[in-house]
C-alpha positions in Angstrom: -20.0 29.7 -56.4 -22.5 26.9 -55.7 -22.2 25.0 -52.4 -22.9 21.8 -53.3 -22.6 20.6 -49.2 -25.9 23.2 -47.9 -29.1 21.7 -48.2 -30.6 21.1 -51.2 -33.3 23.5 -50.8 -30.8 26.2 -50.3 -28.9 24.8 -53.4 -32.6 25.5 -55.1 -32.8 29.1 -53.7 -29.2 29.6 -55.0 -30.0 28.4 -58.7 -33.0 30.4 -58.7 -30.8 33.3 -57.9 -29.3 33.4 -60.5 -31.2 34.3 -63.6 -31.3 31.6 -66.6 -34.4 32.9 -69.1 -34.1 30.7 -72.3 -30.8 31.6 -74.2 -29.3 33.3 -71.7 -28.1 30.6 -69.4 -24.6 31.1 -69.4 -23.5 32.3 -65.9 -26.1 29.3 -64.4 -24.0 27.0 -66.9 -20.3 28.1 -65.6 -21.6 27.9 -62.4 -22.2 24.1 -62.4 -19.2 23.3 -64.1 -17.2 25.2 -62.0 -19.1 23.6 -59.3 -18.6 19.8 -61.0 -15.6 20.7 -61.7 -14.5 20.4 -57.8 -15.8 16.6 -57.4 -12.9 14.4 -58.3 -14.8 11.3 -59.3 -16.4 13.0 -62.2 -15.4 13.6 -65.7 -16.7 17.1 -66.5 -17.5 18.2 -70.3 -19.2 21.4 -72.1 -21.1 22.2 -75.0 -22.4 26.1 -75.3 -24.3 26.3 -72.3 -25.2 22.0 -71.4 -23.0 20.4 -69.1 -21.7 16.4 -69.0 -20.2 14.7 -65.9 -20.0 11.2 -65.8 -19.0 8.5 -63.5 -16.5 5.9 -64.6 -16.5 3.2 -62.6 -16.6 0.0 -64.6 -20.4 -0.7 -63.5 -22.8 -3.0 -65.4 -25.2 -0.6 -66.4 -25.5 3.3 -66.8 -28.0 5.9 -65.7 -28.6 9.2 -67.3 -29.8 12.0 -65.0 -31.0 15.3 -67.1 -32.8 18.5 -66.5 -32.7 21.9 -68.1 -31.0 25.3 -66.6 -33.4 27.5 -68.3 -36.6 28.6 -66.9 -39.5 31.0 -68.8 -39.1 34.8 -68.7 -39.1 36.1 -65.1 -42.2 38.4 -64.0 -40.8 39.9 -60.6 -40.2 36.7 -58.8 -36.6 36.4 -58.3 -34.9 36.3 -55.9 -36.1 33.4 -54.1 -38.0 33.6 -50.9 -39.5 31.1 -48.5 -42.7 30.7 -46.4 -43.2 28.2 -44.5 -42.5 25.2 -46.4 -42.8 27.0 -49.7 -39.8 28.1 -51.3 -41.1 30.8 -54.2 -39.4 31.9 -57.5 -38.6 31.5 -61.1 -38.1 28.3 -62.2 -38.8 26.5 -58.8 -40.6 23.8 -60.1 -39.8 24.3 -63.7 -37.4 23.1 -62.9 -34.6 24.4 -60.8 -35.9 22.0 -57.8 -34.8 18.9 -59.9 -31.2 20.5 -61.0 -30.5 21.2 -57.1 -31.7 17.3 -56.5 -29.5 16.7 -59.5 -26.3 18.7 -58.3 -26.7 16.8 -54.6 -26.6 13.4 -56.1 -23.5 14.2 -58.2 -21.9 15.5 -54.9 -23.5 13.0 -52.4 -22.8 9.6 -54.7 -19.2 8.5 -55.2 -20.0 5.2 -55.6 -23.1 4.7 -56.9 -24.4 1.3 -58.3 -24.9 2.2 -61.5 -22.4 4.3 -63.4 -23.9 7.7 -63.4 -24.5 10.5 -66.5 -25.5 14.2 -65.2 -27.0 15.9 -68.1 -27.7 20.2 -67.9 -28.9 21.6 -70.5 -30.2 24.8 -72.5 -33.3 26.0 -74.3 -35.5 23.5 -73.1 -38.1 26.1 -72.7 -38.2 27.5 -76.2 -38.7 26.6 -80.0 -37.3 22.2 -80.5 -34.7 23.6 -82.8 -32.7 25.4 -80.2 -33.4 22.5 -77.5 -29.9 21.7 -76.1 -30.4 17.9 -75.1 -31.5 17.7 -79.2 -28.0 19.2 -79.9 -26.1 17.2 -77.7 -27.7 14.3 -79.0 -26.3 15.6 -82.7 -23.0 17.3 -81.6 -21.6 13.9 -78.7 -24.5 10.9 -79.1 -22.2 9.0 -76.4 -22.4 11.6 -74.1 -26.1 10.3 -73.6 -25.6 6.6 -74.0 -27.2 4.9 -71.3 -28.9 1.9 -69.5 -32.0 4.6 -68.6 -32.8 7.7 -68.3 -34.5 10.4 -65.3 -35.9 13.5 -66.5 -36.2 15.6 -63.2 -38.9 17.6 -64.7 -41.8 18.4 -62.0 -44.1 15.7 -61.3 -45.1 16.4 -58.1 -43.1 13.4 -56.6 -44.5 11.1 -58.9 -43.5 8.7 -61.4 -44.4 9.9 -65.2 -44.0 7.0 -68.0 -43.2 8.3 -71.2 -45.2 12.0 -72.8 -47.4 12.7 -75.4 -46.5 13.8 -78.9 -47.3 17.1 -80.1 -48.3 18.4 -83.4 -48.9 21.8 -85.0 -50.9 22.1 -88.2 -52.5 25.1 -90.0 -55.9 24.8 -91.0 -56.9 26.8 -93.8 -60.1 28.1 -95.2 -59.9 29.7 -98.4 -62.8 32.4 -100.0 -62.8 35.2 -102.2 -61.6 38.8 -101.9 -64.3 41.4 -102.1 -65.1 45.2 -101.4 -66.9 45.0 -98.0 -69.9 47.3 -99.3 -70.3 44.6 -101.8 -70.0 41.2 -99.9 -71.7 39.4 -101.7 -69.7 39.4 -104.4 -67.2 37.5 -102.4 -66.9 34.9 -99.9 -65.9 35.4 -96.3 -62.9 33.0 -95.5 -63.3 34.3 -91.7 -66.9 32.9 -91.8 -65.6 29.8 -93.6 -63.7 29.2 -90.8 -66.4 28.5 -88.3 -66.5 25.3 -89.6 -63.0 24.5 -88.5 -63.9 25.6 -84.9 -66.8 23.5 -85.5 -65.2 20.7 -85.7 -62.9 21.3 -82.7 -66.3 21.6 -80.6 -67.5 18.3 -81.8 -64.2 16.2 -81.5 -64.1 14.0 -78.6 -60.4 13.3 -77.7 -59.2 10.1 -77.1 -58.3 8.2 -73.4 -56.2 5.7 -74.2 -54.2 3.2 -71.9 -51.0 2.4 -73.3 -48.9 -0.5 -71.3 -51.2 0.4 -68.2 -51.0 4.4 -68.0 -54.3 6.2 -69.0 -53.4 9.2 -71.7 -55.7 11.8 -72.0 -54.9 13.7 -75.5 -56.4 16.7 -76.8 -57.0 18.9 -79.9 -57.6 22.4 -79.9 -57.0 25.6 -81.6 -54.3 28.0 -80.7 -54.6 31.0 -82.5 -56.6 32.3 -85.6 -55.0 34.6 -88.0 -57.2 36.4 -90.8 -58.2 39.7 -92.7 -56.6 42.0 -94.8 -58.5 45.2 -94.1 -61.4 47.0 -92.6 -62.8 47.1 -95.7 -62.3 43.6 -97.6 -64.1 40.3 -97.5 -61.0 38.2 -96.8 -60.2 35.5 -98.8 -58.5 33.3 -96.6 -58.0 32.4 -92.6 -56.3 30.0 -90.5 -56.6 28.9 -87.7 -53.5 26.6 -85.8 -54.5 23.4 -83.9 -52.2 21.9 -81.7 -52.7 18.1 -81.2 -51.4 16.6 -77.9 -51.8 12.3 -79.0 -51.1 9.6 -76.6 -47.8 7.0 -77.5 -49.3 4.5 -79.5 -49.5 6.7 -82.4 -46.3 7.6 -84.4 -45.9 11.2 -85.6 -47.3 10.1 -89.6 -50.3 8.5 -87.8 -51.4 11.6 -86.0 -50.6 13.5 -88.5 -53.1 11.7 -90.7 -55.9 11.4 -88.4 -55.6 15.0 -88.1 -55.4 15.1 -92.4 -58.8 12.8 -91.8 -60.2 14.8 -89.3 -60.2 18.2 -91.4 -61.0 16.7 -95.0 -61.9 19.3 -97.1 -59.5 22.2 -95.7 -55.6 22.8 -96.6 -53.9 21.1 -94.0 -50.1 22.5 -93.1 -47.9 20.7 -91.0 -45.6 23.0 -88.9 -44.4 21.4 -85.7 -44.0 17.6 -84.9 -42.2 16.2 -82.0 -42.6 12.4 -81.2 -44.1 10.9 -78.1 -42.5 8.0 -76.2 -43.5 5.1 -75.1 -43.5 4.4 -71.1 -41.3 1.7 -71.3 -41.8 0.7 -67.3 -41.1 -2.4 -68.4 -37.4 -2.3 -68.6 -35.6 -3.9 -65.6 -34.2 -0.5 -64.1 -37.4 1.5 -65.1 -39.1 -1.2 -63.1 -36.9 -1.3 -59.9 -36.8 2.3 -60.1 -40.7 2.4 -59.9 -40.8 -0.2 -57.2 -37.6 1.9 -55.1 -38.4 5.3 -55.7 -42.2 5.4 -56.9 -43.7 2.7 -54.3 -44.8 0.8 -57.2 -46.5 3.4 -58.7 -46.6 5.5 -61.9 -48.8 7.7 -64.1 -49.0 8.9 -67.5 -47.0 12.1 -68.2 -49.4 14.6 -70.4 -47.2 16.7 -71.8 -44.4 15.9 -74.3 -40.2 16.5 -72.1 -37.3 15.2 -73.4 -37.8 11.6 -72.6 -39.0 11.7 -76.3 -35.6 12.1 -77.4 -33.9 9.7 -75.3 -36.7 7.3 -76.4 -35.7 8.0 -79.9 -31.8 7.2 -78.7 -32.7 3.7 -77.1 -32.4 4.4 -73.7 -35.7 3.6 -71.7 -36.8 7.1 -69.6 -39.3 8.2 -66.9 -39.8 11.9 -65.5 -39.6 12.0 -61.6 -38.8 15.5 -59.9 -40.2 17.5 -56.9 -42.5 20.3 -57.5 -45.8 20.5 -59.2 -45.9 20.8 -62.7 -49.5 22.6 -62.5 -47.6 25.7 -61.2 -44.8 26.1 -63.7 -44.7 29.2 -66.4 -47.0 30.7 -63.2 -46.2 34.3 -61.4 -46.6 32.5 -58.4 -44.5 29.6 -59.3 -43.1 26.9 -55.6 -41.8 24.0 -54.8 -42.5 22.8 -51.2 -39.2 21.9 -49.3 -40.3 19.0 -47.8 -40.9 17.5 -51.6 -37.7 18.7 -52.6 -35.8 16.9 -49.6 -37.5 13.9 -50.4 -36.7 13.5 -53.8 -33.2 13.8 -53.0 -33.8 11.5 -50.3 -35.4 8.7 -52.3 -32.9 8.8 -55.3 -29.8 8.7 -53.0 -31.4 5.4 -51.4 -31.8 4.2 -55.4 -28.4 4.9 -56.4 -26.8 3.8 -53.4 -29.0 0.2 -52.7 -27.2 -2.9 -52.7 -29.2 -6.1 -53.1 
């Protein structure tokens, strides 16, 4: 049973402690419901392995607070353990930190100022299709409906506006099959395929600013797949490029510029998901950054789920403790003192009376 009255870095410790790889979430989910369940000024609902519990207090506007249960496969490092300010496991910063910070302030804030929206969820970790936040968003839309959105994914206390999109294309170059002790009668798609790593080597990536946040976007390959046998000239080889593009491209924009930037090669689209916009701009995005962020904010690079709430309507930010540089890592930690803070600064949010 989680105690949702220790501190919130015990609370951390004690969702790290219980395992939550990527489709096997299951005991982590019954454990916050059961958990929610207790707290009388919540409304508590389930799909598979996310979790719901609203407020519903009448308030002018409504805030959606989300993170995922599931962390990357473990590698020997759970159970938790602590030193000094460091609190080491699984999923600390990725993103366990921000569900205890998220578990407090459903506890701590019975009457917030904004109607509230706790969103945990599955599978964020693994392959879009099975991301739960995209099946809630198909199964119960209105579970999500909202004024604006958190994503307590690990910023390392800071402010993220919106993500970058990412794209997955194959690149192919094409040749002829041929005997190996006669090569010349064929051409060598493996060779060919320099020229696609070519122009990788010569692209410069873009820096845009988009509504004051400098994006940094990138394109490289991922993996090269060719050859048939130790004895034959292949006669084709691709090689997948991801492309990481900064909000003010849609998805059919970078997926032309990357159609323009490979002319000449078969070009297979086979993983898209949008960017979003920061959106800072919106009146609680803004108070939130002012309240929370001390007025400041930076661009997210990486694509989270604010994409999807962007593509709902509802304005989002990222904002979590620990430091996203560490997450997927053996060594994987959030600091205490971070994770105190946050729930420090969003209780003071939610709670602030003008």
């Amino acid at each position: 049973m989680l105690d949702l009255t220790s501190d919130v870095a015990d609370l951390t410790a004690a969702l790290v402690d219980i395992r939550s790889e990527s489709g096997d979430e299951k005991n982590l989910a019954d454990a916050v419901e059961n958990a929610l369940s207790t707290l009388s000024h919540l409304t508590v609902t389930r799909d598979g392995d996310a979790v719901v519990a609203r407020t519903e207090l009448g308030r002018d506007r409504r805030v959606v607070i989300a993170g995922h249960l599931d962390t990357v496969p473990i590698v020997d490092n759970v159970p938790s353990h602590v030193d000094g300010d460091r609190l080491y496991g699984c999923g600390t910063s990725d993103m366990k930190a921000g569900v205890a910070v998220q578990l407090k302030l459903a506890a701590l804030v019975t009457e917030p100022v904004h109607d509230l929206t706790f969103v945990f969820y599955d599978n964020e970790e693994v392959d879009a299709s099975l991301n739960g936040l995209l099946r809630l968003s198909r199964n119960h839309p209105e579970w999500l409906a909202g004024d604006f959105a958190i994503l307590m994914e690990p910023t390392d206390g800071m402010i993220e506006g919106g993500c970058q999109g990412t794209m997955r294309v194959d690149v192919k170059a094409t040749g002829k099959r041929a005997h190996s002790a006669r090569s010349w009668k064929g051409e060598n798609a493996v060779h060919k395929a320099g020229e696609i790593l070519d122009v990788l080597r010569a692209y410069t990536p873009r820096r845009p600013e988009v509504e004051g946040l400098a994006f940094h976007e990138g394109l490289n390959a991922v993996f090269i797949e060719g050859g048939v046998a130790g004895n034959v000239i292949p006669d084709e080889c691709v090689v997948k490029v991801n492309y990481r593009y900064a909000p003010d491209r849609s998805p059919a924009e970078a997926e032309a510029h990357l159609r323009e930037v490979f002319a000449g090669f078969e070009v297979t689209l086979t993983d898209s998901a949008a960017p979003a916009r920061p959106g800072l701009d919106d009146p609680s995005a803004a108070a939130f950054v002012t309240a929370v962020g001390d007025g400041r904010a930076r661009a997210k690079l990486g694509w989270t789920d604010v994409s999807r709430f962007s593509e709902l309507g509802v304005p989002a930010v990222n904002y979590g403790p620990g430091d996203p540089m560490l997450a997927h890592t053996r060594d994987e930690y959030a600091t205490i003192s971070q994770i105190r803070e946050a729930e420090e600064r969003m209780v003071a949010w939610l709670t602030a009376r003008d």
